[in-house]
Backbone bond lengths (Angstrom), bond angles and torsions (degrees), N, CA, C in turn:
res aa  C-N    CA-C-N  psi(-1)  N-CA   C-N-CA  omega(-1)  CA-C   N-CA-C  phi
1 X - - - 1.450 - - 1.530 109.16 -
2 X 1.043 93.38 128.05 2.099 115.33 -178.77 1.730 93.73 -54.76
3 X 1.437 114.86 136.36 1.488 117.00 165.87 1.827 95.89 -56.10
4 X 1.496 111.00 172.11 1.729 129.36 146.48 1.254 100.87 -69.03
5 X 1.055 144.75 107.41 1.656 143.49 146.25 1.083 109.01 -57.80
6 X 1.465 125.47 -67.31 1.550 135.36 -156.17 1.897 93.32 -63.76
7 X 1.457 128.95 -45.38 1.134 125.13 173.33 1.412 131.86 -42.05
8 X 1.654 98.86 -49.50 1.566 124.33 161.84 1.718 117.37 -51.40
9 X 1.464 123.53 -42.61 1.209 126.10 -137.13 1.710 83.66 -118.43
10 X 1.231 134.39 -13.11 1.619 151.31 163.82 1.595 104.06 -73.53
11 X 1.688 110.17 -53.36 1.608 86.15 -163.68 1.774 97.28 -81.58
12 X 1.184 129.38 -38.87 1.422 122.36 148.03 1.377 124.86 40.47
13 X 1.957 88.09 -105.49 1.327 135.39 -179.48 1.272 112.03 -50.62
14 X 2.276 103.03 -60.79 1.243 81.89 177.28 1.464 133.99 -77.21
15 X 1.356 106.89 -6.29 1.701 96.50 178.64 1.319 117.88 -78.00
16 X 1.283 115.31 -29.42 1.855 121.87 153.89 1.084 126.26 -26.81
17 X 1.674 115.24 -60.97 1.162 138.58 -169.22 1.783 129.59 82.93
18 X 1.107 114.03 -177.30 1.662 108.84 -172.13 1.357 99.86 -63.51
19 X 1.773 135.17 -55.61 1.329 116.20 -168.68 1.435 119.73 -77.39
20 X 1.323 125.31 7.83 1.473 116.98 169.88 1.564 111.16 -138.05
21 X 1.594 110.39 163.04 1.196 129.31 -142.49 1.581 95.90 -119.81
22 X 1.482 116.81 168.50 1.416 135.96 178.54 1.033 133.64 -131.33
23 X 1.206 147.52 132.29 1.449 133.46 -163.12 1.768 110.00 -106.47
24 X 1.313 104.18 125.39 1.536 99.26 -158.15 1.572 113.83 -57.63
25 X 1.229 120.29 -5.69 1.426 130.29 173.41 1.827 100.05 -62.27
26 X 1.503 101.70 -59.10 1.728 92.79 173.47 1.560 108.78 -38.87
27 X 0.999 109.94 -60.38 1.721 107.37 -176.45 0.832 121.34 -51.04
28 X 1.798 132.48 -20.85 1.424 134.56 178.21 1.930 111.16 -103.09
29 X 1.181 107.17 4.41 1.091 114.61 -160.15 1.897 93.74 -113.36
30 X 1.642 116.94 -15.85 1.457 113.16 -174.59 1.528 99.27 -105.88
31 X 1.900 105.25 5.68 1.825 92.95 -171.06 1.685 88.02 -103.27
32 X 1.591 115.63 -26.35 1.554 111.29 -165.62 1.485 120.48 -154.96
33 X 1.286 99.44 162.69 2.041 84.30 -155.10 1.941 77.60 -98.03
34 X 1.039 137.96 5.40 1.439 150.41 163.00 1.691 93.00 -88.19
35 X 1.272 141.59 65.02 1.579 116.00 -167.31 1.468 100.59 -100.95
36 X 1.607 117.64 6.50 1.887 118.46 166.37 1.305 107.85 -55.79
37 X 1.507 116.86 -61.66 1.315 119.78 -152.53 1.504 98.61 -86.24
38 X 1.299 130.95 26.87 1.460 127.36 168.10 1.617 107.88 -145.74
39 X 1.629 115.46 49.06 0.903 121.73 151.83 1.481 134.59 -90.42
40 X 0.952 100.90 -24.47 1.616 131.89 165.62 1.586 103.37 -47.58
41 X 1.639 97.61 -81.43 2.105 95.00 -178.45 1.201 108.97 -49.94
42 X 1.437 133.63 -28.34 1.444 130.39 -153.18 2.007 90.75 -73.76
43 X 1.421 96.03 -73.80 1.385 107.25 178.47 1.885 124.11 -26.56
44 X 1.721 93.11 -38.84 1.483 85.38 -172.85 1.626 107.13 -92.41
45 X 1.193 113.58 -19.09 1.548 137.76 172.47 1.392 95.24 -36.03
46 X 1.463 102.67 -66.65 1.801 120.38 -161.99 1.769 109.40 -75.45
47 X 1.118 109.39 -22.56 1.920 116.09 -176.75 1.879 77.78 -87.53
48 X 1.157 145.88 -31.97 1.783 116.58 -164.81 1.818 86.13 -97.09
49 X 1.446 129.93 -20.24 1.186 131.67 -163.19 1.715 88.62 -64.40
50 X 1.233 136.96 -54.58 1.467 148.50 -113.46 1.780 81.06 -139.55
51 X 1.132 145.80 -26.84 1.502 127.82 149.05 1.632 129.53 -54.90
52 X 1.793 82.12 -36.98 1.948 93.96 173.92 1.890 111.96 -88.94
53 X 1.246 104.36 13.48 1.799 115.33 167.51 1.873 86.79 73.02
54 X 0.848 102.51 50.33 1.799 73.71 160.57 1.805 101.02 -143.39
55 X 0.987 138.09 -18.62 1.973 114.00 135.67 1.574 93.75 -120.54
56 X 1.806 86.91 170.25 1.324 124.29 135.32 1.295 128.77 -10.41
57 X 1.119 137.53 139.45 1.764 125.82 126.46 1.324 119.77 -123.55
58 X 1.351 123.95 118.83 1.332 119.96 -159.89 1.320 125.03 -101.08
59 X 1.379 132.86 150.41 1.339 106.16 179.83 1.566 112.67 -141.68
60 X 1.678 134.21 117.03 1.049 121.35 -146.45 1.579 129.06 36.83
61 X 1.435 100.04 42.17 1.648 117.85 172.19 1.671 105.35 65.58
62 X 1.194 131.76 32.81 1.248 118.02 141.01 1.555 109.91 -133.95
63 X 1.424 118.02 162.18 1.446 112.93 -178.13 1.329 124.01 -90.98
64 X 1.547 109.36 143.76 1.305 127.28 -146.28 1.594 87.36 -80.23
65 X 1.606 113.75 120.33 1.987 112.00 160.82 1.634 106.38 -71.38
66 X 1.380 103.30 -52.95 1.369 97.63 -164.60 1.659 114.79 -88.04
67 X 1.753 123.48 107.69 1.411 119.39 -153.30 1.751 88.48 -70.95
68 X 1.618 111.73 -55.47 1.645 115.69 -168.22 1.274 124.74 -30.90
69 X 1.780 112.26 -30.17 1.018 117.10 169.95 1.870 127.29 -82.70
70 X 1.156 106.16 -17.60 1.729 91.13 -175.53 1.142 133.79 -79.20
71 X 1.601 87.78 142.97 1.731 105.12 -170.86 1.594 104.74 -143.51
72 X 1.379 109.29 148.23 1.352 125.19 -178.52 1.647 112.76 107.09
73 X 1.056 110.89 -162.85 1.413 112.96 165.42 1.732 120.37 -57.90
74 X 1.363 120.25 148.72 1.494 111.75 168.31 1.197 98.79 -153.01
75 X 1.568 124.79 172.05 1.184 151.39 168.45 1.232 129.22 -133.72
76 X 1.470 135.18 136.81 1.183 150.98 -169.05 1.547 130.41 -102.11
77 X 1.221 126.74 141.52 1.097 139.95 -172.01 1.394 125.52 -151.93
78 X 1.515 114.24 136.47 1.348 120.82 -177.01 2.015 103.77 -55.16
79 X 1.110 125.00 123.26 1.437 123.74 169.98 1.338 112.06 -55.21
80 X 1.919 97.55 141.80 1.520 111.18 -159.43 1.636 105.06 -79.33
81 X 1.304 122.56 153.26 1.247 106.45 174.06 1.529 132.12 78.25
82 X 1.752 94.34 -18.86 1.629 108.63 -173.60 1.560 111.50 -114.79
């Protein structure tokens, strides 16, 4: 059975809060003490998390509009306002 990512990568954010960010490794790192091989779910967890408006995905500190496109490093955040 697949960890909850989106569960993981929610309580996160919100305990972060709106002005600070997360590195999706934290999120793979609170589902498994293996948290390499579950960087993958985390990542796609957080691109459907942030299509359905509920965080961020950031990229070099501003947030990413276009999700289809990201690549490289990113960071996460509870959505502002939401």
């Amino acid at each position: 059975m697949e960890p909850d990512y989106a569960a993981a990568i929610l309580a996160l954010v919100e305990a972060r809060g709106p002005e600070k960010s997360i590195c999706p490794s934290e999120a793979a790192r609170a589902v498994a003490p293996d948290w390499r091989a579950h960087l993958k779910g985390v990542r796609e967890a957080a691109l459907r998390l942030a299509r359905e408006g509920r965080i961020e995905v950031l990229r070099k500190g501003r947030t990413v509009e276009t999700l289809d496109a990201v690549r490289g490093v990113i960071r996460l955040r509870i959505k502002r306002g939401g």
